[in-house]
C-alpha positions in Angstrom: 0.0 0.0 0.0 1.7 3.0 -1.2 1.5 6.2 1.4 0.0 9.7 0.5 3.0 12.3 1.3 2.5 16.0 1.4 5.7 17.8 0.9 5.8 21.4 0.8 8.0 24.1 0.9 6.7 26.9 3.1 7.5 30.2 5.6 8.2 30.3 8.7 5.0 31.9 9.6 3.2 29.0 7.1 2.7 30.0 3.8 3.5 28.5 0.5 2.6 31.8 -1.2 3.0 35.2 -0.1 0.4 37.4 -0.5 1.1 38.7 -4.2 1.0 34.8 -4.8 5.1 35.0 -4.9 7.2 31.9 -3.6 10.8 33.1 -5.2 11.8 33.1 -1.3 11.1 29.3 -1.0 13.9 28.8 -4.0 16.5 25.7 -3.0 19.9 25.6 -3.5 21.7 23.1 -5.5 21.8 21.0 -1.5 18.3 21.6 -1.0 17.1 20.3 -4.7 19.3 16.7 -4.3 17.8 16.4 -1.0 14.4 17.1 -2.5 15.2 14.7 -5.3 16.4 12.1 -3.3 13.3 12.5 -1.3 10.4 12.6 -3.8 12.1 9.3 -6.1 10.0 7.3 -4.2 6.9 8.7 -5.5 4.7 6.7 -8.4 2.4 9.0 -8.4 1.9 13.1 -7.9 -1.6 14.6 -7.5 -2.2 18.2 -8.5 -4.9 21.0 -8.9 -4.7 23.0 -11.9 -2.4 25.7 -10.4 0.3 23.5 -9.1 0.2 21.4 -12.2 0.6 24.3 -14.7 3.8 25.6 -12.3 4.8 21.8 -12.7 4.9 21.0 -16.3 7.9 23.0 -17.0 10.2 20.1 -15.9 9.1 18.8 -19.0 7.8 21.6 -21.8 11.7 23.5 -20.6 14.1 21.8 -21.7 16.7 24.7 -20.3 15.0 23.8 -17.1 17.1 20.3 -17.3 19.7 22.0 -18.6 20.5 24.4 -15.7 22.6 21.5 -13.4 23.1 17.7 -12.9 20.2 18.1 -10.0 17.6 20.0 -11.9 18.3 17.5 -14.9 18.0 14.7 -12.5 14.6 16.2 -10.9 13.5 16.4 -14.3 13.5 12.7 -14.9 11.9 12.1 -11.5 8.8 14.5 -12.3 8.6 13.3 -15.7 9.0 9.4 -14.8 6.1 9.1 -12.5 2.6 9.2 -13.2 0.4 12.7 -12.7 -3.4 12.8 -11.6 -4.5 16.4 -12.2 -8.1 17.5 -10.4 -9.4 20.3 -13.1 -12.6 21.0 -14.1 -11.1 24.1 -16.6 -8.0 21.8 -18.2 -9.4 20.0 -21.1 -6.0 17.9 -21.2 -2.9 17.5 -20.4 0.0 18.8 -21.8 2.4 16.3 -20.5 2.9 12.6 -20.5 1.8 9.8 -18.0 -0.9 12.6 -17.0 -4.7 12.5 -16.7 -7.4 14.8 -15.5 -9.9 14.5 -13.0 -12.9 16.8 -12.4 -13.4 16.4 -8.9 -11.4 15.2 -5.8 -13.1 11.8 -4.4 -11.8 10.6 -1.3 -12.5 7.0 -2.2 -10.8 7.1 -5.5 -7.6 8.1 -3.8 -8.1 5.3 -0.7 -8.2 3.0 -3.8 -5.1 4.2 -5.4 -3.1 4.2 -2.5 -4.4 0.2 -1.9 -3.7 -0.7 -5.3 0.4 0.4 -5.5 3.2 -0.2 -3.9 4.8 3.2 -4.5 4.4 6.3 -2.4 1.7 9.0 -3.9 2.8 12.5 -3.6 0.3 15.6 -3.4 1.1 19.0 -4.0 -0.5 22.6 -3.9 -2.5 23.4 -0.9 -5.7 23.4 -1.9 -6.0 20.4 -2.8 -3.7 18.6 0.2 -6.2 20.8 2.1 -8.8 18.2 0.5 -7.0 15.3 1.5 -5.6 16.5 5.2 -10.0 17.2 5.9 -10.4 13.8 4.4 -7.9 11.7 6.8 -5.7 10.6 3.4 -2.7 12.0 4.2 -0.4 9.3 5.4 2.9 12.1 6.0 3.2 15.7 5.9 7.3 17.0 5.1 7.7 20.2 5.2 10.7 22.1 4.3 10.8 25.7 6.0 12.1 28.8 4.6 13.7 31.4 6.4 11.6 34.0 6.1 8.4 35.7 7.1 6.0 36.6 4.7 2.8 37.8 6.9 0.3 36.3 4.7 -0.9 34.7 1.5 -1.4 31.1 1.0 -1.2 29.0 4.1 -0.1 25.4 3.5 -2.1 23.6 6.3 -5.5 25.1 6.3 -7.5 26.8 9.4 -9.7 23.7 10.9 -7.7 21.0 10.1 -6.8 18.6 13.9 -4.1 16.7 13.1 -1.8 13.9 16.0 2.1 14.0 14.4 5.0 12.5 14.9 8.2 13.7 14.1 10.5 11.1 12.2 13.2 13.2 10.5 14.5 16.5 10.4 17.6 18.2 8.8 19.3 21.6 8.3 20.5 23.3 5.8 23.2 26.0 5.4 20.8 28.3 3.4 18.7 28.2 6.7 16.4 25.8 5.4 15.0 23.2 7.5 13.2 19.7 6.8 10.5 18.5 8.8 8.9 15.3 8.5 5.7 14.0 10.3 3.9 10.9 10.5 0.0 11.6 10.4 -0.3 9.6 14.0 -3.9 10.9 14.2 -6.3 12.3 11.5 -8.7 13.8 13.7 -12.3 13.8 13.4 -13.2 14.4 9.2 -14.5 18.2 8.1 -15.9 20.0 5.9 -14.5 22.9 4.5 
């Protein structure tokens, strides 16, 4: 049974956008990106909302993306190697490969994916891991935490959400970074938005 990870990069004050929907202060370093590399290979699958997906593709429509270093070449083949579910009811299809669209989150569609694989699912965006945090399917949370302090925008782990964690790895970073990663121990009672 593969496990549903959520892995974001956020602020210190917990937002994976600021306010003007900016994240250029959440860039890694070339340290930062292997680590995120070697952390995300695991994953068979990524799930996505539209805006996370479209932010996404360039690892494969960029070529220069690749291009840049050894670890952004190598992040490449991850993204494009594993298999994308994209929840969209405006994208009438995908523009990269090993991708389909959805046009609504179901909860028991994603309990059956994770049954049916052996390889870890990732989700991204925060809308739609705020979907699957209300919905008890997130399995892990990792978290990687920027040094800074953007006092508002998008917050990463919605308002409402009870969640009983467990740390089981953490790691620094020169560049101030810091990983965080929690087992879900306890999804709490399910809500609504």
């Amino acid at each position: 049974m593969g496990r549903l990870i959520y892995f974001t990069i956020q602020s210190l004050d917990g937002y994976s956008e600021d306010a003007d929907g900016q994240f250029g202060w959440a860039e890694p370093d070339e340290e930062l990106h292997q680590f995120i590399n070697d952390h995300v290979r695991s994953a068979g699958t990524y799930l996505y909302g539209r805006r996370m997906y479209e932010a996404m593709t360039v690892w494969e429509t960029d070529p220069s993306l690749a291009a840049l270093s050894p670890v952004t070449g190598d992040y490449a083949k991850i993204w494009q190697a594993a298999d994308k579910v994209v929840y969209s009811t405006t994208l009438d299809r995908p523009v990269t490969a090993r991708t389909r669209i959805e046009r609504s989150f179901d909860p028991d569609a994603v309990r059956d994916l994770k049954a049916s694989t052996d390889r870890d699912l990732g989700i991204g965006g925060a809308e739609l891991a705020a979907q699957a945090l209300r919905a008890g399917l997130v399995d892990e949370i990792d978290l990687v935490l920027a040094p800074a302090v953007v006092g508002g925008g998008k917050r990463s782990i919605p308002d409402g959400v009870y969640l009983g964690l467990e740390l089981v790895d953490e790691r620094r970073f020169p560049s101030g970074m810091a990983f965080l990663s929690y087992r879900v121990t306890d999804p709490g009672p399910a809500r609504t938005p």
